[in-house]
N, C-alpha and C positions, 0 to 999 in steps of 0.2 A: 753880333749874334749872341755875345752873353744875355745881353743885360732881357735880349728879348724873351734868352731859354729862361729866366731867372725869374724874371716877370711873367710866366704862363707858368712856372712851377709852382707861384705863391697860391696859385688859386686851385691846385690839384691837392685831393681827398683823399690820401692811405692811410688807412692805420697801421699800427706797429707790424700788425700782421704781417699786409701786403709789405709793405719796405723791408721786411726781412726774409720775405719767401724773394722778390723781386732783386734780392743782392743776387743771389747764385745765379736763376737765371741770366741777370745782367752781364755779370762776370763771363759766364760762359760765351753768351755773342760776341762782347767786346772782345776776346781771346780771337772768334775767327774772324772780326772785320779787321784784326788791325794787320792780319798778315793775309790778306784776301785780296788786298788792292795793290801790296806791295811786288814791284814786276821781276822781282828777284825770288819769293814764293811759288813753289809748287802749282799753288791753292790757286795763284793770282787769274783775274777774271774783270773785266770791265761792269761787269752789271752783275748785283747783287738782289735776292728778292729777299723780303724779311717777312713770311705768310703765318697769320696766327688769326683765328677766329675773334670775333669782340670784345673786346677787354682781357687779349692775351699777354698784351702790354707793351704792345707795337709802339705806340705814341711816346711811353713810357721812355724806352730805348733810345729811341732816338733824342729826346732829349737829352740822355746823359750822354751819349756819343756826341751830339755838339759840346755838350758844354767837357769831356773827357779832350775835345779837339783843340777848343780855347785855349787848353791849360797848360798843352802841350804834352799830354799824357796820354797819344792815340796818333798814330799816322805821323810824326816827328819825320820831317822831309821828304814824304809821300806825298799830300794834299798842301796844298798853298791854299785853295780859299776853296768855299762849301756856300751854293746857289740854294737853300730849301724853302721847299713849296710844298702848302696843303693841299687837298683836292679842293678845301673850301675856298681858297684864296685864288687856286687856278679855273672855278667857275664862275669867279668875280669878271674875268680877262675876256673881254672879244677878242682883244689882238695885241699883241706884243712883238718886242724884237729881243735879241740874246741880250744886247746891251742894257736894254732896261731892266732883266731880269738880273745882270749879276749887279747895277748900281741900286736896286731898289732900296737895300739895306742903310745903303751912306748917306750921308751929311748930305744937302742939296744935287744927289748924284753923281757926286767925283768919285768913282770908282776908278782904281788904274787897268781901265781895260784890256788897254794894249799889251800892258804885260802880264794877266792873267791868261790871256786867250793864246798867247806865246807861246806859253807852257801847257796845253789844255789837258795833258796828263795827269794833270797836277790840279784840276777842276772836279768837285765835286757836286752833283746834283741830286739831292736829297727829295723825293717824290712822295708823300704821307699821302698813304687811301687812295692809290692812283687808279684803283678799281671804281673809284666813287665819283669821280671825274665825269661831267658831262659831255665832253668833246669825243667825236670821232678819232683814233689815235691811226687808223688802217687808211692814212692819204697816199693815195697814188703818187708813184715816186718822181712821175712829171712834176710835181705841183710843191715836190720841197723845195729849201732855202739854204743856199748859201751863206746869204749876206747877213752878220751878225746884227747888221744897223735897221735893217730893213723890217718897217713892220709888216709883219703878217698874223693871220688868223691863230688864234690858240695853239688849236688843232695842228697845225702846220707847223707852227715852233715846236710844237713838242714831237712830234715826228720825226720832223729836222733833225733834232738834237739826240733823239733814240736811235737813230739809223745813221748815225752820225756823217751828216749833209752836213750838220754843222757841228764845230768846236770837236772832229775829231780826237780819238783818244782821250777824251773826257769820260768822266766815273760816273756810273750811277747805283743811288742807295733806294729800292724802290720797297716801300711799304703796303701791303694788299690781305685780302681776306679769300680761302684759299677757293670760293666757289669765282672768284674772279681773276683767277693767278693766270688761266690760259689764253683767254683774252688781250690780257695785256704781255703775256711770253712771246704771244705771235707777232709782236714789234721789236724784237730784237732776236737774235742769231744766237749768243752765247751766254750763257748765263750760270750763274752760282745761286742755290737758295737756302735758304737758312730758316726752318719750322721753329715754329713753337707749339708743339703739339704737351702734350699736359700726358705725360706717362702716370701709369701707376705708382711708380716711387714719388714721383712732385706731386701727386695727389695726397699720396701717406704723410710727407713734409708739411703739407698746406695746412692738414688736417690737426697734426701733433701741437704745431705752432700756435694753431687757433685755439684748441682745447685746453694744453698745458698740462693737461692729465693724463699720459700713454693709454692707460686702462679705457678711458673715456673716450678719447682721440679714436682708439682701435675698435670698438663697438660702434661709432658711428661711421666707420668705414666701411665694419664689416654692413651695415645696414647700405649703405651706400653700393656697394659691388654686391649685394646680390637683387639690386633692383636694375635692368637694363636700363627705365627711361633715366634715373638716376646717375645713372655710371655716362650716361648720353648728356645730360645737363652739367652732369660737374668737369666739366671741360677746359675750364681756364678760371683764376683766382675769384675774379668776382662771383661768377655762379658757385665755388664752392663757398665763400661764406656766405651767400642766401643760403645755401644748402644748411651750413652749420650752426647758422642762427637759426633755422625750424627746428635742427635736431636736436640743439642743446635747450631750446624751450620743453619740447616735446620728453626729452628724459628730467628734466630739472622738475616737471610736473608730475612724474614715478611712471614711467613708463614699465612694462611686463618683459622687456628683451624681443618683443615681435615690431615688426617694422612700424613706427608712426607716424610714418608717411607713407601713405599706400600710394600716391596719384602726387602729379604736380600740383594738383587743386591745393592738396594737404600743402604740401610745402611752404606754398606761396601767400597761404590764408594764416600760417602758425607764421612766419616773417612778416604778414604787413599787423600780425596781431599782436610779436614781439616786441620790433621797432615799433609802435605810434601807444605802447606801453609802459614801456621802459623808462619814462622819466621826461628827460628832456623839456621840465617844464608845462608837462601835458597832466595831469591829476585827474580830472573828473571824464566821464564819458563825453558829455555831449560840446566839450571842446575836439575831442578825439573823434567823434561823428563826423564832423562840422570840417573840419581839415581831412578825414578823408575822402567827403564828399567831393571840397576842391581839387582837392590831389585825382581822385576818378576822372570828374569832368575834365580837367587839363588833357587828361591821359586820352580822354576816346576823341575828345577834338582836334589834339595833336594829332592823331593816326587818321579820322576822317579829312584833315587838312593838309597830309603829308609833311608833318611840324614834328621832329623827334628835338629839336634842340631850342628851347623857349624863351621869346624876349620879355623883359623887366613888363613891358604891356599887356603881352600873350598871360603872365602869372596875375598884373591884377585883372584882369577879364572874369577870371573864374572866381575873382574874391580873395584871392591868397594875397595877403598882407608880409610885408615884410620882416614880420616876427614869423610870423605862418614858412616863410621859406626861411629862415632861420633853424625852426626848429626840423624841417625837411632835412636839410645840408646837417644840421648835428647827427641827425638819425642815419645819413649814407643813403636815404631815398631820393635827394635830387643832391644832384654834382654840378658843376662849375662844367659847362662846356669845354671841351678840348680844342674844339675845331671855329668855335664862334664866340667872339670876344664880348661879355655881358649877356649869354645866354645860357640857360640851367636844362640841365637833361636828366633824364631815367637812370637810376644806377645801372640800368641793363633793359634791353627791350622788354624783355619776358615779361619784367614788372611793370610795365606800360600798359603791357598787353592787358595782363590777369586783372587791372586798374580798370581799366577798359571795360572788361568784362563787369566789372561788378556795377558800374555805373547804369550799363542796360538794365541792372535790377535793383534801378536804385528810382526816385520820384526826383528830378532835377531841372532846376530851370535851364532852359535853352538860352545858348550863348555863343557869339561868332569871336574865336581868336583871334588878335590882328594880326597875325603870322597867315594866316589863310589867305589873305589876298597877296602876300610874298609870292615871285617866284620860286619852282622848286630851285634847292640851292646843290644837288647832286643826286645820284640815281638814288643809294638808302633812303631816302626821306623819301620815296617815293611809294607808299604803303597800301597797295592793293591785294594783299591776302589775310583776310579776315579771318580765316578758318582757325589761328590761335583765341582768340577772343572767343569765337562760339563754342571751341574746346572746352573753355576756363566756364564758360557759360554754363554748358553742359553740368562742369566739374559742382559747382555753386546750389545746382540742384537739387541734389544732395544732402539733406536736412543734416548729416553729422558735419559733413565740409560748411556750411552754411553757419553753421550755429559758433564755428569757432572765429567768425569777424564778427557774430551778432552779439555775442555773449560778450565779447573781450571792449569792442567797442564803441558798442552802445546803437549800429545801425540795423535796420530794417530790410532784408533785401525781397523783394518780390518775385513769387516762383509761381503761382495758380494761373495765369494768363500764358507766360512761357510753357509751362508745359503742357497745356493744353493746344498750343500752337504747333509745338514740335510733335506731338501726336496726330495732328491732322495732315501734315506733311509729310510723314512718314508714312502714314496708311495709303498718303495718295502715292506715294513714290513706289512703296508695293505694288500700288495696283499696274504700274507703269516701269515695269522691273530694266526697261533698255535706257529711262528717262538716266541714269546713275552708271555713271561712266567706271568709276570705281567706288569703292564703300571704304577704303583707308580711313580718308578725314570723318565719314557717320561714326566709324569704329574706334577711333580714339576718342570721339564723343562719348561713346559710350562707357568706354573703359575709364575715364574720369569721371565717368556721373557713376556707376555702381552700384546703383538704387536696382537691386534685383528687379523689383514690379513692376519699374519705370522702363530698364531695361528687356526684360518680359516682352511688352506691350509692344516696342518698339520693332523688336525682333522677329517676333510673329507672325508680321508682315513682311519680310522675307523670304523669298522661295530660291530665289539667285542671288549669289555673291561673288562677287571680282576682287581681289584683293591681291595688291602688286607688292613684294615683301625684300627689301634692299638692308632692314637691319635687325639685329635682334628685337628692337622695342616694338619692329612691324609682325612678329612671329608670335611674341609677349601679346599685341593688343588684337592680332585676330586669331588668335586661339580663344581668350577670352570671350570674346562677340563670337567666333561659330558654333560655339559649344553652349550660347542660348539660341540660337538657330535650329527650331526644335523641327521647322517645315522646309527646311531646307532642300531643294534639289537639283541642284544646278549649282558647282563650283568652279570658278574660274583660278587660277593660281598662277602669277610668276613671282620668280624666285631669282635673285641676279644678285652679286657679290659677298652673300653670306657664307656660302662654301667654298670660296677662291682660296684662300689660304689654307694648305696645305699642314702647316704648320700645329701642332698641338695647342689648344689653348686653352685658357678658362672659358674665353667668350667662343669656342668652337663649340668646347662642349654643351655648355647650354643654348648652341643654334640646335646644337643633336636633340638637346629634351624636348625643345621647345618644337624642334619638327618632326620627333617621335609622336607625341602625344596630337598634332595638330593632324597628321597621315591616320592615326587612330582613328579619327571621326571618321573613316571612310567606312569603317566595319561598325560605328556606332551608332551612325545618321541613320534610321531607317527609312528615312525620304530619300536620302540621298540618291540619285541616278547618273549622273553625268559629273566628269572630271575632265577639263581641258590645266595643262601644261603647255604655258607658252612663254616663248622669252625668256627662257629656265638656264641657269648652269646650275647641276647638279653632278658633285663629288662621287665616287663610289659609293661610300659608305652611306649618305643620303638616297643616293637611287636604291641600295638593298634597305632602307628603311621603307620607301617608298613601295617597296616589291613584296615585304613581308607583308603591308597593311593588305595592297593588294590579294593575296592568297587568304586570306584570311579567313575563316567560312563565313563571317560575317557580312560581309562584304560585298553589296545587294547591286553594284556599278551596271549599270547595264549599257555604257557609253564609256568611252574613253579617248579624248582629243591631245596629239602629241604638235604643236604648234610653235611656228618660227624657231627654233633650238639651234643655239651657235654647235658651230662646227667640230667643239672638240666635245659638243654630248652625244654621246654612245646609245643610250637606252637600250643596249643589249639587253638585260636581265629583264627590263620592265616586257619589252617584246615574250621572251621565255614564260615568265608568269600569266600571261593571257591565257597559255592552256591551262592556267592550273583555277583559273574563275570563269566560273561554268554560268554564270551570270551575264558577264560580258557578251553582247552584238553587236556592237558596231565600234570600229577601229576607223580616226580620220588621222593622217599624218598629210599633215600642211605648212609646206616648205620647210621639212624637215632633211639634213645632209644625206645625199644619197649616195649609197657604194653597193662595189655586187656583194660584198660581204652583208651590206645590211638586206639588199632584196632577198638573198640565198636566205640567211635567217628567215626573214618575213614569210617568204615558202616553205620554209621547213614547218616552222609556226604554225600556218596555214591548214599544210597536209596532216597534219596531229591529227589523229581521229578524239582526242579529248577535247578539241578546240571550240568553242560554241560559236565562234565570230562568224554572224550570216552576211555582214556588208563589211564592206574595207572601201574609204574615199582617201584619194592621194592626189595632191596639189603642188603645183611646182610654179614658175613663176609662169611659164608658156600654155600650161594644159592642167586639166585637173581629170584626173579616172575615177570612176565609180565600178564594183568587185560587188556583185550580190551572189553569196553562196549560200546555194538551198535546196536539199534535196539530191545530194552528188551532180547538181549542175553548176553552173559557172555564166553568171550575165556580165559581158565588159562593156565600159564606155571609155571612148576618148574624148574631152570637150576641151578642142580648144579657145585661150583664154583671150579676148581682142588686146 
C-alpha cells in the first residue's frame, strides 16, 4: 500500500500554497477518523462518507490516511488491513469475488485471507468517487453473496459487502461529491459524514497564504464576497487560486479598487492570459497562440468525446508536443491524472469548459481524439450539458473580455457570424415565447456577454420570462436580464431555498437586496401584466417585500397567479394587498394549501368593496372552480378534473 500511495504522490501538483492550506484541513479529518471507527468511541460508526465538491481534496486525504495507516500513526489496533478502490479501477471489473479484491495488492495473490476475514472488524474498505462508479449498487437482496470465493457481478460484490451479506462488520471509508451523496447513502443503514465545505475563514486562510500581503490578501477577498458568482466558484483550493491568479494580475496591472472581474468570462480569460505569460519558456506570442490553440482543441474534443482525463495519444492528436505539455504542467493548466495512470487532466473543469468555449471562436483543423473510441470509463466523463461553454461563448462576445486573450496572446477570436446567429435565434425564440422552458441558462448568457446593445437586441424580443431562482447568483443574473426586458409582460417566478434559513446572514441579506429591487420591476415594468408565483417558499419578510411592491401605485399587474406553494407558505398578507391594487382582475390559486382560515380570508378579501378582483380560478388536484364577479352578481363553476 505504501509504495503504491508513494508512487501516485510523485506525480501530484501542489504548490506551497495548497500543502499548507491542505495541513489543517488534513489534520482536522485525520483527528475524526481515527476515533470514528474505534468501537470504544462515542462517534464510532461502521461507514464513513468523506463529501467535498471537485478538487476539495478528497483524493488528497485519503492518501495520507493510507500512508498515516502504514506508519502506524492512525487506527494502531483498530484496522489490520485496508481493501482500496477507485471508481476508476472498479469500472475496469465485470466481476469479482471478496477474495480477489483483498489479494489484489500481494505478491502472486498470497494474501492471508482466512485471517483477515476472521477478524472482519478489523477490515477496511476504502471506496474513492464511489458516486462515479458505473454499476448499479440498488441489487435486490435475493441476488447478494455470501461466498467470499465466489465470483460475481461487480455490482453484486459491492452490495454484498455494503449491506454486509458479506465480510460482516467490516469498515467502510467512502469518498463522493455531495450531488451524488443520496444515492449512494441509500446502500447502507448507518452512517457518519465528514464535509469539506470551504467556510469563510478557510477562504480568508487560502487567500492570506496566497497573497503574503494582508492588505492585498483582504482587498481581494473583499472583491471576492461581494460578488455572488464569485463567492459560488471559490469553493474549494483550486478554484480559489484561479480566482487569485486573475486577481493579482488584474491589481498588479493598477486597478481603481472597483471589481476586475465583473463575470466569470473576466476571470478565466485574465488566468489563461496570466499563466501562458508568465514565463515558463513561452517569450514571443505566436508560440503562445499555437499552444493555446492545442490546449482549446483538446479541451472541446475531450467534452464532445466524454474524455475529461487524456492519454499521451489523445495530447499528440491535437499537436501538443512533449515540451508543449511540459510547459502546460509547469503553468498548473494540465495535472497528472489522479484516477488514470499516464493520463493528463484540466486543472479544474471550468477551465476545459471556457477552453472549449474559445475554440468555437477560434479557425481550427478538425481532429478525432483516440480516447473517443474508449468506452466511457464512469458517469463524470459522461458530458452532456453544453450550456457552460455557450455561457463562456456568450462571455467572449464581448469585445473588452475578448481583447484581454487577444491582446495578451496574440490569437484571433471570431464573433461577426456568432453573433449574428444568436440574434436570429433569439428573435425566433420571441416569436415562439412557450418554445423556452425556462430563460436561466439565456440569462447567464447574457449577464456574461454585457454588451449593453448586444444585450438590448436580445431582450427585446421578450415578452415572457420564467425564471426559476435557488441561489443568490440566480437573483444577481435575473435582475440584471429583467431590467433590459423593456416589453416585458408576462412573468413567471419560483423561488425555493433562498429564504430557508432563518438565521441572520451576509448572504441573507443580499437575497433581501437582490429580491427588493428585482419585486421593484413590478411598479417599474410598464408592460408588465401578469405575475405567477409557483413552487415558492417565501419567509415573512420576503412575502412583505413582495406586498409592498404590490401596493405600490405603480404597479399596473392586472393578473396575479399563486401556484403549487408548499405547505408552510401562508401568503396571508399577499391575499390582504389585492385590495389595496385597484389594478388587479383576476386571481388564479392552483394547488395552493387549503384551510378555512385561508378561505375566510379569501372572503373577506373578496367582500371588500375596494376590491377590483372581477374572476377568482381555484384548482385542486380533483376539480378546478371558476368565481366571475361582476356587477354585484356571482357566476360559479365546478369542473371536475378526469
Amino acid at each position: 500500500v505504501k509504495n503504491k500511495i508513494l508512487l501516485q504522490w510523485e506525480k501530484c501538483l501542489f504548490g506551497n500554497v495548497h500543502n499548507t492550506f491542505y495541513e489543517e484541513t488534513i489534520v482536522e479529518v485525520l483527528r475524526k477518523l481515527d476515533t470514528v471507527y474505534d468501537p470504544r468511541s462515542t462517534f464510532y460508526t461502521n461507514d464513513v462518507f468523506l463529501v467535498g465538491e471537485e478538487g476539495a481534496g478528497k483524493t488528497m486525504i485519503l492518501k495520507v490516511v493510507l500512508l498515516e495507516w502504514t506508519r502506524g500513526d492512525i487506527w494502531k489496533d483498530v484496522i489490520s488491513y485496508i481493501v482500496h478502490l477507485t471508481s476508476h479501477e472498479i469500472n475496469q471489473m465485470s466481476e469479482s469475488s471478496l477474495v480477489e479484491l483483498i489479494s489484489k495488492e500481494w505478491t502472486n495473490g498470497q494474501a492471508p485471507v482466512a485471517d483477515i476475514l476472521s477478524d472482519s472488524q478489523k477490515l477496511l474498505f476504502i471506496l474513492e468517487d464511489l458516486d462515479n462508479v458505473e454499476v448499479n449498487l440498488n441489487v435486490d437482496e435475493s441476488a447478494l453473496c455470501s461466498d467470499s470465493r465466489k465470483q460475481v457481478p461487480i455490482s453484486v460484490l459491492l452490495s454484498s459487502l455494503l449491506k454486509r451479506k458479506m465480510a460482516p462488520g467490516s469498515l467502510f471509508l467512502i469518498s463522493l461529491r455531495p450531488e451524488g451523496e443520496a444515492a449512494v447513502k441509500a446502500s447502507v443503514k448507518k452512517d457518519h459524514s465528514i464535509s469539506l465545505k470551504f467556510s469563510d475563514e478557510k477562504r480568508k486562510k487560502y487567500f492570506t497564504l496566497f497573497f503574503k500581503d494582508s492588505q492585498k490578501a483582504m482587498r481581494a477577498l473583499k472583491l471576492v464576497q461581494e460578488d455572488d458568482m464569485l463567492v459560488n466558484l471559490c469553493q474549494v483550493p483550486v478554484s480559489c487560486w484561479i480566482t487569485c491568479v486573475a486577481l493579482n494580475r488584474q491589481m498588479e496591472m493598477g486597478g481603481d479598487g472597483k471589481l476586475p472581474c465583473q463575470t466569470l468570462t473576466d476571470l478565466y480569460a485574465h488566468f489563461l492570459a496570466n499563466t501562458l505569460t508568465s514565463g515558463a519558456g513561452i517569450t514571443t506570442s505566436e508560440p503562445r497562440r499555437v499552444l493555446l490553440e492545442r490546449l482549446c482543441l483538446l479541451a472541446l474534443e475531450g467534452l464532445f468525446h466524454d474524455t475529461l482525463h487524456f492519454s499521451d495519444g489523445d495530447l499528440r492528436s491535437v499537436g501538443l508536443t512533449k515540451a508543449d505539455v511540459s510547459v502546460l504542467k509547469a503553468l498548473n493548466i494540465l495535472l497528472p491524472s489522479s484516477s488514470s495512470t499516464d493520463h493528463h487532466t484540466f486543472i479544474h473543469l471550468k477551465i476545459q469548459e471556457f477552453c472549449a468555449a474559445i475554440a468555437y471562436m477560434m479557425v481550427l483543423t478538425e481532429c478525432q481524439i483516440p480516447s473517443a473510441h474508449k468506452k466511457c470509463t464512469g458517469r463524470r466523463e459522461r458530458y452532456n450539458d453544453f450550456s457552460p461553454i455557450v455561457t463562456s461563448v456568450f462571455g467572449l462576445l464581448n469585445e473588452k473580455r475578448r481583447k484581454i486573450l487577444e491582446t495578451s496572446i496574440g490569437c484571433n477570436l471570431l464573433t461577426g457570424e456568432l453573433k449574428n446567429y444568436f440574434l436570429q435565434k433569439m428573435k425566433s425564440l420571441g416569436d415562439h415565447p412557450k418554445a423556452v422552458e425556462h430563460h436561466m441558462p439565456l440569462f447567464y448568457c447574457l449577464f456574461e456577454n454585457q454588451d449593453e446593445e448586444f444585450v438590448k437586441q436580445i431582450t427585446d424580443s421578450f415578452l415572457e420570462a420564467t425564471i426559476y431562482i435557488q441561489e443568490n447568483k440566480d437573483l444577481m443574473v435575473s435582475l440584471y436580464c429583467l431590467e433590459h426586458c423593456h416589453l416585458l409582460q408576462k412573468l413567471r417566478l419560483s423561488v425555493q431555498c433562498i429564504f430557508e434559513n432563518k438565521e441572520p446572514s451576509i448572504s441573507k441579506m443580499r437575497s433581501l437586496v437582490y429580491w427588493r429591487d428585482l419585486c421593484n420591476l413590478l411598479h417599474t415594468k410598464e408592460n408588465l401584466k401578469e405575475l405567477e408565483i409557483c413552487n415558492s417558499d417565501l419567509d415573512d419578510t420576503s412575502e412583505r417585500v413582495l406586498c409592498k411592491a404590490l401596493t405600490h401605485s405603480g404597479c399596473r399587474l392586472q393578473t396575479l397567479k399563486l401556484s403549487y406553494l408548499s405547505v408552510g407558505t401562508r401568503f396571508e398578507d399577499v391575499f390582504r394587498t389585492i385590495v389595496h391594487n385597484q389594478n388587479l382582475k383576476f386571481l388564479s390559486l392552483n394547488c395552493v394549501p387549503h384551510s378555512l382560515k385561508m378561505f375566510s380570508l379569501l372572503g373577506e378579501v373578496l367582500e371588500n368593496p375596494m376590491c377590483s378582483i372581477q374572476h377568482l380560478r381555484g384548482m385542486a388536484r380533483y376539480w378546478c372552480a371558476e368565481v366571475s364577479l361582476s356587477d354585484n352578481t356571482c357566476h360559479f363553476s365546478l369542473i371536475p378534473i378526469p
